[in-house]
C-alpha positions as a Markdown table, in Angstrom:
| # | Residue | x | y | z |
|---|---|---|---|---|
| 1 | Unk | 20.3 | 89.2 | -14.1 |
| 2 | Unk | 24.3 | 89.8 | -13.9 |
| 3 | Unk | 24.4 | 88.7 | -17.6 |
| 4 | Unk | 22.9 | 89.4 | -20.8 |
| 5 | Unk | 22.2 | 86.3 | -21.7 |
| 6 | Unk | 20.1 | 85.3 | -18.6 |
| 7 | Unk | 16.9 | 85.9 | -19.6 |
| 8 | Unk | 17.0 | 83.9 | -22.8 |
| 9 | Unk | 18.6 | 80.6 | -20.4 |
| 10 | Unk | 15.7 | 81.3 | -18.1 |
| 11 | Unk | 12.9 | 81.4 | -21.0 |
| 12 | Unk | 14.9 | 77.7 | -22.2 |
| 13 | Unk | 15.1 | 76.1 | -19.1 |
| 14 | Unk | 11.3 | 77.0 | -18.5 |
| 15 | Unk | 10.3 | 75.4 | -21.9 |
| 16 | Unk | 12.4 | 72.5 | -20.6 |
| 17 | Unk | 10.4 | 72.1 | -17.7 |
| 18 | Unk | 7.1 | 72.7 | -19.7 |
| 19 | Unk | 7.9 | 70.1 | -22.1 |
| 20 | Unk | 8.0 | 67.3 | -19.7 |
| 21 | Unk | 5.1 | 68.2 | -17.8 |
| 22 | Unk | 2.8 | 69.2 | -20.6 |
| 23 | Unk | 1.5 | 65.9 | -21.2 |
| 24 | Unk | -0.4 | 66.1 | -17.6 |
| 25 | Unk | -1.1 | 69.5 | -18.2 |
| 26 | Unk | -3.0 | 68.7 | -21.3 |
| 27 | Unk | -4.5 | 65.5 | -19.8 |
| 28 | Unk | -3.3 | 63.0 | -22.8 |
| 29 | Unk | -0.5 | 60.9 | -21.1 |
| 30 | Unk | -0.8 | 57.1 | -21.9 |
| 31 | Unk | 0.2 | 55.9 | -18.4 |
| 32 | Unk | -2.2 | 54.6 | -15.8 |
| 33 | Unk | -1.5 | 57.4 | -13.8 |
| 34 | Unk | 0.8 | 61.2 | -13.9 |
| 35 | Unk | 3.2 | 59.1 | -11.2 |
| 36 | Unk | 3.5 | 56.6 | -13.7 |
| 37 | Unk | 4.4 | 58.8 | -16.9 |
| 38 | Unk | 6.4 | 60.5 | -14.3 |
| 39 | Unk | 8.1 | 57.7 | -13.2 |
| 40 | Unk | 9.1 | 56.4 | -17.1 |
| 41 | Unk | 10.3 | 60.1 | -18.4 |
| 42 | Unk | 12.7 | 60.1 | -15.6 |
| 43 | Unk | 13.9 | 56.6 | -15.7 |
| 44 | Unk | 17.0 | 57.9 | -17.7 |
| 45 | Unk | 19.3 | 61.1 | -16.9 |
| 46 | Unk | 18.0 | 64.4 | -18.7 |
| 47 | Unk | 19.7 | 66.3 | -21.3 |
| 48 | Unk | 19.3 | 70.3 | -20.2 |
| 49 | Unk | 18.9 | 73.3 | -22.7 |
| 50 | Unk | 23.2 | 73.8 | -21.9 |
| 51 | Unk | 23.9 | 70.6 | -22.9 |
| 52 | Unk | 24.5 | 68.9 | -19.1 |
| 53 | Unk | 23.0 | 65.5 | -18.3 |
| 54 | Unk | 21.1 | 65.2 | -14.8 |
| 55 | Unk | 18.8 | 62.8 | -13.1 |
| 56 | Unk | 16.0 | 64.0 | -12.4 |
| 57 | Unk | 13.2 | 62.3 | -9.7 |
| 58 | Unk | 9.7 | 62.2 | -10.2 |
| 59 | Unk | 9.0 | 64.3 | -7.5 |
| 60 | Unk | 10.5 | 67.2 | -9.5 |
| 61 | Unk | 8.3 | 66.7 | -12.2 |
| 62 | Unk | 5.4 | 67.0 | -9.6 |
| 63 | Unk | 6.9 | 69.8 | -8.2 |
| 64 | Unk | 7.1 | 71.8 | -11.2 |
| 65 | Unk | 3.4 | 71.3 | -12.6 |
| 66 | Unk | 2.4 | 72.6 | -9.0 |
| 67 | Unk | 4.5 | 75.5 | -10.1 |
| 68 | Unk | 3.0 | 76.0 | -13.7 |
| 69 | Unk | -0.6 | 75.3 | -12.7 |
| 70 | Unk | -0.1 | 78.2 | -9.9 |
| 71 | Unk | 1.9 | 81.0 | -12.0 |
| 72 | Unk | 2.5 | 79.6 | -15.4 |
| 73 | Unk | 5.6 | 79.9 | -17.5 |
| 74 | Unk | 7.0 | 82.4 | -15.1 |
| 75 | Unk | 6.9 | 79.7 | -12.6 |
| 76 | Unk | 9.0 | 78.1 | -14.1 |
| 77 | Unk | 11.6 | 80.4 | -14.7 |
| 78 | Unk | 14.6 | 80.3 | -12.3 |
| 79 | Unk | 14.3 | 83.6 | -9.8 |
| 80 | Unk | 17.7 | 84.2 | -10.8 |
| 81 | Unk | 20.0 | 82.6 | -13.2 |
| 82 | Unk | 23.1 | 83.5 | -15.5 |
| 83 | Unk | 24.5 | 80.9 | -18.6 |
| 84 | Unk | 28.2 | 82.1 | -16.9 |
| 85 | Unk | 30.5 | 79.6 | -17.8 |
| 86 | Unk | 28.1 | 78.5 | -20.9 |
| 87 | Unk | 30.0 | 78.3 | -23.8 |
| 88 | Unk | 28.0 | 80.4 | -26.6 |
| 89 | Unk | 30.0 | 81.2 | -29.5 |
| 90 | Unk | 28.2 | 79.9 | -31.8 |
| 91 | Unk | 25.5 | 83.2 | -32.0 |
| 92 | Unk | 21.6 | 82.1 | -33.5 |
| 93 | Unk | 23.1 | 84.2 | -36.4 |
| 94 | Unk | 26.1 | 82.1 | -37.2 |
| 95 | Unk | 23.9 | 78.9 | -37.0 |
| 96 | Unk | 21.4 | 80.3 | -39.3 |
| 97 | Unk | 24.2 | 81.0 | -41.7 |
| 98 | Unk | 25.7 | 77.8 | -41.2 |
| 99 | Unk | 22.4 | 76.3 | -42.6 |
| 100 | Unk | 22.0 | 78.7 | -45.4 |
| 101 | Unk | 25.1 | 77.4 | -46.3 |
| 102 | Unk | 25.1 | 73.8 | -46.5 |
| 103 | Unk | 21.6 | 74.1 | -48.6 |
| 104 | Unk | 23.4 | 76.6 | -51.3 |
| 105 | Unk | 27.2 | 74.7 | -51.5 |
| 106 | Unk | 26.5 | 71.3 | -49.8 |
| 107 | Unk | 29.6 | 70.2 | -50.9 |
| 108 | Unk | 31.5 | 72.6 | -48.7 |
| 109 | Unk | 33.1 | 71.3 | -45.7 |
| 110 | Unk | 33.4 | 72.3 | -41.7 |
| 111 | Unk | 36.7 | 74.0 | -42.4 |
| 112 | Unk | 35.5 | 76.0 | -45.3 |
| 113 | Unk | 32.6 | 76.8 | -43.2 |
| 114 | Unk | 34.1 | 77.9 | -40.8 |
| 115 | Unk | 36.6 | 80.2 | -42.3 |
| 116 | Unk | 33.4 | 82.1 | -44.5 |
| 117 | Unk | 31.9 | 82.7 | -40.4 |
| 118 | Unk | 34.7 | 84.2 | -40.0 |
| 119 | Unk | 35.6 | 86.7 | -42.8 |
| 120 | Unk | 31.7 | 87.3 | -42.7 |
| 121 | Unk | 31.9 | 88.3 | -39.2 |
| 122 | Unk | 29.4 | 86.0 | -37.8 |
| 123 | Unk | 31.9 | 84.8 | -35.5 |
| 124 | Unk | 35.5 | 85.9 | -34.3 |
| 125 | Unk | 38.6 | 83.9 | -34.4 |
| 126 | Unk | 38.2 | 83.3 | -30.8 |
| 127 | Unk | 35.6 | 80.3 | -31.8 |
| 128 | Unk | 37.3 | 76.9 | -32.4 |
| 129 | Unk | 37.0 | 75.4 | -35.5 |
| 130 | Unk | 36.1 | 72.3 | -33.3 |
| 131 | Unk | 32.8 | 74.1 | -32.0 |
| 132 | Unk | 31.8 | 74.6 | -35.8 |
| 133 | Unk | 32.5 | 71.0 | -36.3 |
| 134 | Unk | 30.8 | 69.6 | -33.0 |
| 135 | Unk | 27.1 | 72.1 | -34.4 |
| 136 | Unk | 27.7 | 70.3 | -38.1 |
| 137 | Unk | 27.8 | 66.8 | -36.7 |
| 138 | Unk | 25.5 | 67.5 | -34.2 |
| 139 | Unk | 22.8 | 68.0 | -36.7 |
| 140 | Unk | 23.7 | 66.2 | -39.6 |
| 141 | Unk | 25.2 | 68.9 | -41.8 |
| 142 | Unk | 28.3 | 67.1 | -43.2 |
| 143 | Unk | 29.0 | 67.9 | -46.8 |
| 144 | Unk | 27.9 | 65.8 | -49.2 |
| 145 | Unk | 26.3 | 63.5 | -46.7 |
| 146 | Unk | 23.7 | 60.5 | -48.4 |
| 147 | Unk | 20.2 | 60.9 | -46.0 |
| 148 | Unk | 18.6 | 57.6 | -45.2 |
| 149 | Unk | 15.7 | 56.4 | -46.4 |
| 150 | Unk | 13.4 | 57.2 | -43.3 |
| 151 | Unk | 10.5 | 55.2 | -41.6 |
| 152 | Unk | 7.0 | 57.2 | -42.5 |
| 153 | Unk | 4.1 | 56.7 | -41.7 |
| 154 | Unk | 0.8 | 58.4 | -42.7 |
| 155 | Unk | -1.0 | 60.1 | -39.3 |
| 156 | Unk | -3.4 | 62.6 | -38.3 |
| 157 | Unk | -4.6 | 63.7 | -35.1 |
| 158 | Unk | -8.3 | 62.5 | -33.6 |
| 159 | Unk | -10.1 | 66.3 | -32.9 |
| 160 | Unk | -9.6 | 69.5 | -33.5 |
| 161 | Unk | -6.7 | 71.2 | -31.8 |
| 162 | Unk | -4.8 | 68.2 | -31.5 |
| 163 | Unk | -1.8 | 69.7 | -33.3 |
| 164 | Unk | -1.2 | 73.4 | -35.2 |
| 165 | Unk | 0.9 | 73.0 | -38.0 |
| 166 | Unk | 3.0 | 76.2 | -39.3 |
| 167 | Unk | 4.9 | 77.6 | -42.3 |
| 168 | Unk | 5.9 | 80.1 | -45.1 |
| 169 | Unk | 6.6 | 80.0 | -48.5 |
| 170 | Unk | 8.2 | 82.5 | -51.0 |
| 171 | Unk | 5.4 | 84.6 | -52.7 |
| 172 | Unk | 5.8 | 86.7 | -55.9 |
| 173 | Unk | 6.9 | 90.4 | -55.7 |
| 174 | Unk | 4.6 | 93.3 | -56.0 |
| 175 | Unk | 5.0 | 96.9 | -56.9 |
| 176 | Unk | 3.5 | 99.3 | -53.9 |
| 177 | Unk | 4.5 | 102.8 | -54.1 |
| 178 | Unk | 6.4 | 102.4 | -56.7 |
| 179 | Unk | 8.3 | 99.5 | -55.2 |
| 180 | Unk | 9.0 | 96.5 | -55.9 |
| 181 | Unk | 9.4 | 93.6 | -52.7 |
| 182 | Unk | 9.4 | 90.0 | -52.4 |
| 183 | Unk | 5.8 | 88.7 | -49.8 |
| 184 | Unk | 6.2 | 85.9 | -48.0 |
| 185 | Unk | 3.3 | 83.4 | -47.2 |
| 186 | Unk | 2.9 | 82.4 | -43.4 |
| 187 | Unk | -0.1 | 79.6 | -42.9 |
| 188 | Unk | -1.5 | 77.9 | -39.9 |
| 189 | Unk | -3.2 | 74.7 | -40.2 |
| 190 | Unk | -5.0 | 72.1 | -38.1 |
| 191 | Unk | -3.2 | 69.1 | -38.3 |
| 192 | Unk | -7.1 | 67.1 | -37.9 |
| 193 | Unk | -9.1 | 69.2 | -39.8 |
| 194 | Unk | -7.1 | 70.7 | -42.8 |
| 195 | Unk | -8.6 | 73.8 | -41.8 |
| 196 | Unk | -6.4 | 77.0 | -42.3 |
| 197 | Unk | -6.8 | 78.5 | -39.3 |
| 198 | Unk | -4.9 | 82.1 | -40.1 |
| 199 | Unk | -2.7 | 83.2 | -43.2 |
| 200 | Unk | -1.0 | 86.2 | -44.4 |
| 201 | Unk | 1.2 | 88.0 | -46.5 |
| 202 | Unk | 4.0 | 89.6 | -45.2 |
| 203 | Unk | 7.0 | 91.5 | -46.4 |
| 204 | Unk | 9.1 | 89.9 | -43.8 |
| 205 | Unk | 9.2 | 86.4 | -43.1 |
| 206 | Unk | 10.2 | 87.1 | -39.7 |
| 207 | Unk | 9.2 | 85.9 | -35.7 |
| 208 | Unk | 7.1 | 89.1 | -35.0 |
| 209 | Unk | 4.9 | 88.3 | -37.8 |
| 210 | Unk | 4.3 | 84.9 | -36.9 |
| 211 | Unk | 3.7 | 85.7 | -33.5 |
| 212 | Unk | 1.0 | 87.9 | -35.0 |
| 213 | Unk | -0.6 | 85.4 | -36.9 |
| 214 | Unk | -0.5 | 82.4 | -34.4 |
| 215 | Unk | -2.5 | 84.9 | -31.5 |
| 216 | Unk | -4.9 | 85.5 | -34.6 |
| 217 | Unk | -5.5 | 81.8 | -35.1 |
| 218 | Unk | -5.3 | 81.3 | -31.3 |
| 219 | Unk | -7.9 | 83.7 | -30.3 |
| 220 | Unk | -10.3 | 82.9 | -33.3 |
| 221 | Unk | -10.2 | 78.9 | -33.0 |
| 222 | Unk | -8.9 | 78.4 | -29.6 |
| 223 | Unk | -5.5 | 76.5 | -28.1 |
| 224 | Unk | -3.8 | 74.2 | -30.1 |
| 225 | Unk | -2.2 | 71.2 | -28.0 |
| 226 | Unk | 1.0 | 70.8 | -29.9 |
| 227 | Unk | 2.6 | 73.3 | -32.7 |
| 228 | Unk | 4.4 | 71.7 | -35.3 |
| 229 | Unk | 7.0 | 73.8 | -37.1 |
| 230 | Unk | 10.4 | 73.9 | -38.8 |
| 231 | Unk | 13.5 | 75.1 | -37.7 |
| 232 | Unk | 13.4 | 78.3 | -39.7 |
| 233 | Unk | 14.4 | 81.9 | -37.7 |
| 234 | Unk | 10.5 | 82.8 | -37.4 |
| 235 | Unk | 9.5 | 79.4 | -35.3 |
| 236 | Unk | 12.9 | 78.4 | -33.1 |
| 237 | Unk | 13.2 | 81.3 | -30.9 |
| 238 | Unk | 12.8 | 81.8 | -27.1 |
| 239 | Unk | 10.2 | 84.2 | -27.4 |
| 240 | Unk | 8.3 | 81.9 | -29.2 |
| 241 | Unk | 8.9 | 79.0 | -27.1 |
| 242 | Unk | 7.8 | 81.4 | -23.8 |
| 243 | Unk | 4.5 | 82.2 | -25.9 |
| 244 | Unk | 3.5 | 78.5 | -26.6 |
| 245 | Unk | 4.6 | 77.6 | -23.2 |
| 246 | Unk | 2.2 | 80.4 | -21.2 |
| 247 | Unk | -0.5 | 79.4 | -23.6 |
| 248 | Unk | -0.2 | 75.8 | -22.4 |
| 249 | Unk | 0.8 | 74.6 | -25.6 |
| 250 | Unk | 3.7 | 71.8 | -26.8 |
| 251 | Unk | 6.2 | 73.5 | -29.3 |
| 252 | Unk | 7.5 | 70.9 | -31.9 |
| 253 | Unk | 10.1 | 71.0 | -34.6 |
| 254 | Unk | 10.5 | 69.2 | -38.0 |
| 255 | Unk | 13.7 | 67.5 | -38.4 |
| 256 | Unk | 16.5 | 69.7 | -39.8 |
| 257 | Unk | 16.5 | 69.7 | -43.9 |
| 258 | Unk | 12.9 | 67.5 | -44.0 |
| 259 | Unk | 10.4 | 69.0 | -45.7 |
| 260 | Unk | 8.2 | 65.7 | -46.1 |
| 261 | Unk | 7.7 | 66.3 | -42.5 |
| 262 | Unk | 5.6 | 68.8 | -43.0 |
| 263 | Unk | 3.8 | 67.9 | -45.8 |
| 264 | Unk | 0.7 | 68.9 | -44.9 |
| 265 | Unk | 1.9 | 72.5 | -45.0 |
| 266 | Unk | 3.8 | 71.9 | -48.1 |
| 267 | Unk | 0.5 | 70.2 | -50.1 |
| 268 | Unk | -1.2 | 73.6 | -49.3 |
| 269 | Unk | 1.5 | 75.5 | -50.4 |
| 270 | Unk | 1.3 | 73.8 | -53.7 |
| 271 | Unk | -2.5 | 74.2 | -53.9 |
| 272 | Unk | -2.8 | 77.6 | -53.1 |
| 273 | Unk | -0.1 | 78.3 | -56.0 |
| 274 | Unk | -1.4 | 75.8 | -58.4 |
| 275 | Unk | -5.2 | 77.4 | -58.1 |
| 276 | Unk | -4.9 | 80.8 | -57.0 |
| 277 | Unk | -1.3 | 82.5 | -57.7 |
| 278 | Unk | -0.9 | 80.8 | -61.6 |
| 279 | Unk | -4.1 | 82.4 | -62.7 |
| 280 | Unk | -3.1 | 85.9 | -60.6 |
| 281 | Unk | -2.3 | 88.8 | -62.7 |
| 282 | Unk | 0.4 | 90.4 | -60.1 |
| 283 | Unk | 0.7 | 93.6 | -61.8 |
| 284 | Unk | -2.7 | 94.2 | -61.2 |
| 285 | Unk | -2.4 | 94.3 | -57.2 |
| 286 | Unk | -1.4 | 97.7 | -56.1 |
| 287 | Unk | -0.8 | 97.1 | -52.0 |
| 288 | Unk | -0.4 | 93.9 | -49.2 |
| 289 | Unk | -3.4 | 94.8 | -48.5 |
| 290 | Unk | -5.2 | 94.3 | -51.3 |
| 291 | Unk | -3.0 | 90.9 | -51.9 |
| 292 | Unk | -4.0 | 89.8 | -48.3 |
| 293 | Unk | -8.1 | 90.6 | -49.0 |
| 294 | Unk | -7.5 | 88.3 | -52.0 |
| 295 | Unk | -5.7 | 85.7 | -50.0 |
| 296 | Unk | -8.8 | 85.9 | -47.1 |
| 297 | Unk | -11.7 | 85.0 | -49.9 |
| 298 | Unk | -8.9 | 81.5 | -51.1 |
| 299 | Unk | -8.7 | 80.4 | -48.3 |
| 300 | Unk | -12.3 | 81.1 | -47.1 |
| 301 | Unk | -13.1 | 79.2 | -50.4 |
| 302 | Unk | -10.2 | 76.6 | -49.6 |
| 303 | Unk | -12.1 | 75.6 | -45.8 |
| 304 | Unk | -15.1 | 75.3 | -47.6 |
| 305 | Unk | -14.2 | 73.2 | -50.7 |
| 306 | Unk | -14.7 | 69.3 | -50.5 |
| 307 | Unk | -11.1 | 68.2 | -49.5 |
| 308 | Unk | -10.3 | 64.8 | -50.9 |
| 309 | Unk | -7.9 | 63.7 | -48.3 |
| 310 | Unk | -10.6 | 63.5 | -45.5 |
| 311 | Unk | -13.3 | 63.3 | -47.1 |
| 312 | Unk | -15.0 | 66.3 | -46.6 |
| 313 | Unk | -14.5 | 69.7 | -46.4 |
| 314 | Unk | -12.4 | 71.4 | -43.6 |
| 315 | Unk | -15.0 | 73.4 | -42.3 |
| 316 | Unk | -17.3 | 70.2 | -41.8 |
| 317 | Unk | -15.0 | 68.8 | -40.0 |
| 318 | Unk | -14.3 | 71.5 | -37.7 |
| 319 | Unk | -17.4 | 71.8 | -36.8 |
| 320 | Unk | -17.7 | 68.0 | -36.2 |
| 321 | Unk | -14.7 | 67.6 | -33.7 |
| 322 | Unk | -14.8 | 71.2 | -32.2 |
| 323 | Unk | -15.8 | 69.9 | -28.2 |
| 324 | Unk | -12.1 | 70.0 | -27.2 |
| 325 | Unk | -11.5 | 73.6 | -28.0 |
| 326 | Unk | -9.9 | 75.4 | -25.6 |
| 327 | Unk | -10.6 | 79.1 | -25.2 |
| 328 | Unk | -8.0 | 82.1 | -24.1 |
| 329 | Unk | -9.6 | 83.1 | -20.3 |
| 330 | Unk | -9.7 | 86.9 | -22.1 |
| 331 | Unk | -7.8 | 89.5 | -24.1 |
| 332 | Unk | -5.7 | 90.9 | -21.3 |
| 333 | Unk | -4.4 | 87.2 | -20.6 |
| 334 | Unk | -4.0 | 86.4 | -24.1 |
| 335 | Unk | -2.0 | 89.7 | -24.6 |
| 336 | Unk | 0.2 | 88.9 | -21.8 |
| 337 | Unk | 0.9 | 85.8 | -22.7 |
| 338 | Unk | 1.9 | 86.9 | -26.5 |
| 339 | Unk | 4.7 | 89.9 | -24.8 |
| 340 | Unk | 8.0 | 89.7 | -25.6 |
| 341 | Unk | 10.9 | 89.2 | -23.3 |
| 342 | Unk | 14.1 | 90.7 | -23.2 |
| 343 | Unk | 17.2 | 91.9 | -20.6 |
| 344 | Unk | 18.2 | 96.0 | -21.0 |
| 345 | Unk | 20.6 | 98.1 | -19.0 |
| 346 | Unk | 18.7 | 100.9 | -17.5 |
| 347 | Unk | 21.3 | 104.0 | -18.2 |
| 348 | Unk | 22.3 | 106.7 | -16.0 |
| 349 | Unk | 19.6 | 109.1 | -18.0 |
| 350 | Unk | 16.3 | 106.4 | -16.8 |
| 351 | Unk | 16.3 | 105.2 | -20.4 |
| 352 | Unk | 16.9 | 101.8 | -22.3 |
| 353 | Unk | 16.2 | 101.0 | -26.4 |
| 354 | Unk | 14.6 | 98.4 | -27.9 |
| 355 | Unk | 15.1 | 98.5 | -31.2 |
| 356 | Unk | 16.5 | 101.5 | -31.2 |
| 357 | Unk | 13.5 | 102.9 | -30.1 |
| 358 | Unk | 14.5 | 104.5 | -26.6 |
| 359 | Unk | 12.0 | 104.5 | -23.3 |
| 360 | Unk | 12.3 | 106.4 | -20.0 |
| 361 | Unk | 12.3 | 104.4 | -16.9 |
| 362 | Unk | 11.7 | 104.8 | -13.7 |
| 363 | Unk | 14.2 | 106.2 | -11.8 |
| 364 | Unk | 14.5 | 103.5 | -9.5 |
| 365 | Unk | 15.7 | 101.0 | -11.8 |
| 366 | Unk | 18.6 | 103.6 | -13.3 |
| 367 | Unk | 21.8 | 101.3 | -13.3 |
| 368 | Unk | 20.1 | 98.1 | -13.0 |
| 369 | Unk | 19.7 | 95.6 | -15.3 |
| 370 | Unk | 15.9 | 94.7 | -16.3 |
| 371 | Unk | 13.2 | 92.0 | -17.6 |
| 372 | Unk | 11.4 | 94.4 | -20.1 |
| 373 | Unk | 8.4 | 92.8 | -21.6 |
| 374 | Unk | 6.7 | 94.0 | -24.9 |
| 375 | Unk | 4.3 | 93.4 | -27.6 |
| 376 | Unk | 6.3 | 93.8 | -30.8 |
| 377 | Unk | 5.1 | 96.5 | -33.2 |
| 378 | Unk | 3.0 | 98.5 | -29.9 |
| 379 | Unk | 5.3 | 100.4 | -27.9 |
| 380 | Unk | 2.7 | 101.1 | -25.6 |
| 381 | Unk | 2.5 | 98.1 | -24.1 |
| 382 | Unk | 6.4 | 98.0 | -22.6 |
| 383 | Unk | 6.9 | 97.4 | -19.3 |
| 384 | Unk | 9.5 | 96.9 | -16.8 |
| 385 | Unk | 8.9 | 93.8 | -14.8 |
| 386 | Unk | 9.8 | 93.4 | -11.6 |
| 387 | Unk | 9.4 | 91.7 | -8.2 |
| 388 | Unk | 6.1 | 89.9 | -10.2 |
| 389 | Unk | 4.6 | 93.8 | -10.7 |
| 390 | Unk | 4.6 | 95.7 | -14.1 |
| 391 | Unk | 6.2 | 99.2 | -14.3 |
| 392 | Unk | 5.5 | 101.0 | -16.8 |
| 393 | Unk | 7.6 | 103.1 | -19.5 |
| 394 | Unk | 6.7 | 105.6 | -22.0 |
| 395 | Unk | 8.4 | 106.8 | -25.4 |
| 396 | Unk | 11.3 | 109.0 | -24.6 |
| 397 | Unk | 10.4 | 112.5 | -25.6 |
| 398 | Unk | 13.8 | 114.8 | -25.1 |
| 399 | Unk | 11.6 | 117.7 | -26.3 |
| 400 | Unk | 9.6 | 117.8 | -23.2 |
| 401 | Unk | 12.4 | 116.3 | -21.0 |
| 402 | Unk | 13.7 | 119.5 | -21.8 |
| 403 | Unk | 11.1 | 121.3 | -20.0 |
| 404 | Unk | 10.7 | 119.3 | -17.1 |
| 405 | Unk | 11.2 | 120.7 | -13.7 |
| 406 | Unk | 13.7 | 118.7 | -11.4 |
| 407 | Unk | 13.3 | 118.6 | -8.0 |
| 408 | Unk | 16.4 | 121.1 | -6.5 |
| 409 | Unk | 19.8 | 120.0 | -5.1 |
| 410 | Unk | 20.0 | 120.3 | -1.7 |
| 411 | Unk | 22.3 | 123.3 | -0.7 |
| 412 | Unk | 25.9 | 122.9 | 0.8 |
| 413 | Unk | 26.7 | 124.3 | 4.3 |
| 414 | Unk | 29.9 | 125.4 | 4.2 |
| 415 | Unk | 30.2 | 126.2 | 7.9 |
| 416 | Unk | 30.8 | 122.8 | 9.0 |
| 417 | Unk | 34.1 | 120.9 | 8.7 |
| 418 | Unk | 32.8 | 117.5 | 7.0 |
| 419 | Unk | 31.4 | 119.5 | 3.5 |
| 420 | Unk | 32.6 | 118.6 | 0.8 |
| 421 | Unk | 32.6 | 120.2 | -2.8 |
């Protein structure tokens, strides 16, 4: 906890570990045996979330889905790690950018890039130009680079809650209060089914609201093996990677710049556009409420419609392959599961800010630095967590702070030799 940083290398290094074990967890390994798919995964040194190679055994495999089946993702987290020595100067930010980009001017190359990080302030001039270059080569960003023809193949999953898959769209702008804002579409499918299993409309096309959405669709139709997504700010995140992980779920990512990956998603996009949003009067809709009401009664017509690609409609299938469904154990596991994660510095006044938003503390924890846990959007819900118990915080209030009684100072006897002022 010495570094800032530590809590996002632990939540990485747990997904790690999840990812290699999930297969057993979820029962649908194709070895004769877990020892056996154990045995082949580790056959070849690891690559780690900081970029080292190891060799791992097979025994550590076991040992770590002893670990998840007894506490989880938190299991799996180290009980104390820091990235020190990690280099990280390439910020999420600067990466995000760096994409952005290569889709607008994909002509421009590393140098140029790097230089526009730069004056932009992404990064400072203490990043190398070479550590720019290694992230574009790394994932196929040179300029002006001719993408192969790639080897596809049509495939679907065999039941229900085989495989999620997730994505957003650009949606029109509407006026609300007088104000004009661009909506973003956010859909959830299963891969099997076709089945939209939660949608909506958001002003943000950001990781809070997809974290929203995907415990809609998990606590209405159960846990989905494997999560498909792109690589887009909203479903490549550690918080997002701790979620699927404590649900027991397999967090996957389309390849960089490869929409036919997800074409699922992408057909629904069009669909939902071509017979909904075309024929939409927009000036009509007065809130993202009312757009989202309208958006519930499409897609509860979409799940119900005869769906040419299987054959039926999505709801009939569903309801034909729904035995494997997993359910959350309750509400108070599913909300823990969906809580944020994130390392504060407790001040000398018992309060820390997320946000901006400042919390008081207890008084223990003043100086330290903290695991504070969270459900975005409900401030209630922060915690301090610590030694495996929750403390809890409230919203600092400096109005009644004021009035609060502290306890006295003890008083100063002069009389003996050793006082001191």
């Amino acid at each position: 906890m010495n570094d800032k940083n530590s809590i996002d290398y632990a939540m990485k290094l747990a997904h790690f570990k999840f990812s290699l074990i999930a297969p057993v967890i979820q029962e649908n390994f194709l070895d004769p045996s877990k020892s056996a798919y154990y045995k082949r995964v580790t056959q070849k040194p690891l690559i780690r979330p900081d970029g080292t190679v190891f060799p791992y055994r097979p025994k550590t495999l076991e040992f770590w889905e002893q670990l998840y089946r007894k506490g989880g993702m938190d299991a799996l987290m180290p009980g104390a790690r820091s990235d020190k020595g990690i280099s990280r100067n390439l910020p999420d930010t600067a990466m995000a950018e760096i994409y952005r980009i290569r889709e607008k001017f994909p002509r421009l190359n590393a140098t140029q890039i790097y230089y526009h990080l730069v004056q932009e302030g992404f990064i400072t001039v203490s990043t190398s130009l070479r550590c720019v270059q290694r992230f574009i080569k790394a994932y196929n960003l040179k300029a002006g680079s001719i993408g192969v023809v790639k080897d596809r193949k049509a495939f679907e999953e065999t039941y229900f809650g085989a495989m999620f898959q997730a994505d957003s769209c650009y949606f029109p702008y509407i006026k609300e209060n007088g104000k004009s804002r661009r909506t973003y579409l956010m859909l959830i499918i299963d891969d099997f089914s076709r089945m939209v299993v939660a949608a909506g409309l958001f002003y943000n096309d950001n990781a809070v609201n997809f974290q929203t959405l995907l415990k809609l669709a998990v606590g209405t139709y159960g846990i989905c093996e494997k999560l498909y997504c792109d690589r887009g700010g909203p479903y490549d995140n550690n918080q997002l990677a701790m979620i699927a992980g404590s649900i027991g779920t397999v967090l996957l990512h389309a390849p960089v710049r490869d929409g036919a990956a997800k074409a699922k998603v992408e057909r629904i996009f069009r669909s939902i556009k071509e017979r909904w949003i075309y024929g939409l009067d927009i000036t009509q809709i007065a809130s993202l409420e009312e757009f989202n009401n309208m958006l519930t009664e499409h897609i509860r017509w979409y799940n119900l419609k005869y769906h040419e690609g299987i054959g039926c409609a999505p709801m009939d299938r569903f309801l034909s392959s729904n035995e494997k469904i997993k359910k959350p154990k309750s509400q108070e596991w599913l909300d823990e599961c969906f809580m944020n994660r994130v390392s504060r510095k407790v001040k000398r006044d018992a309060t820390f800010t997320i946000d901006k938003i400042s919390f008081d503390a207890p008084m223990q924890f003043i100086g330290q630095t903290v695991e504070v846990r969270f459900i975005p959007g409900l401030p209630e819900t922060t915690c301090i967590f610590h030694d495996k118990n929750c403390f809890h915080t409230r919203l600092t209030d400096k109005a009644a702070n004021c009035k609060t009684r502290r306890e006295k100072l003890p008083s100063i006897d002069y009389s003996r030799g050793d006082a001191h002022v």
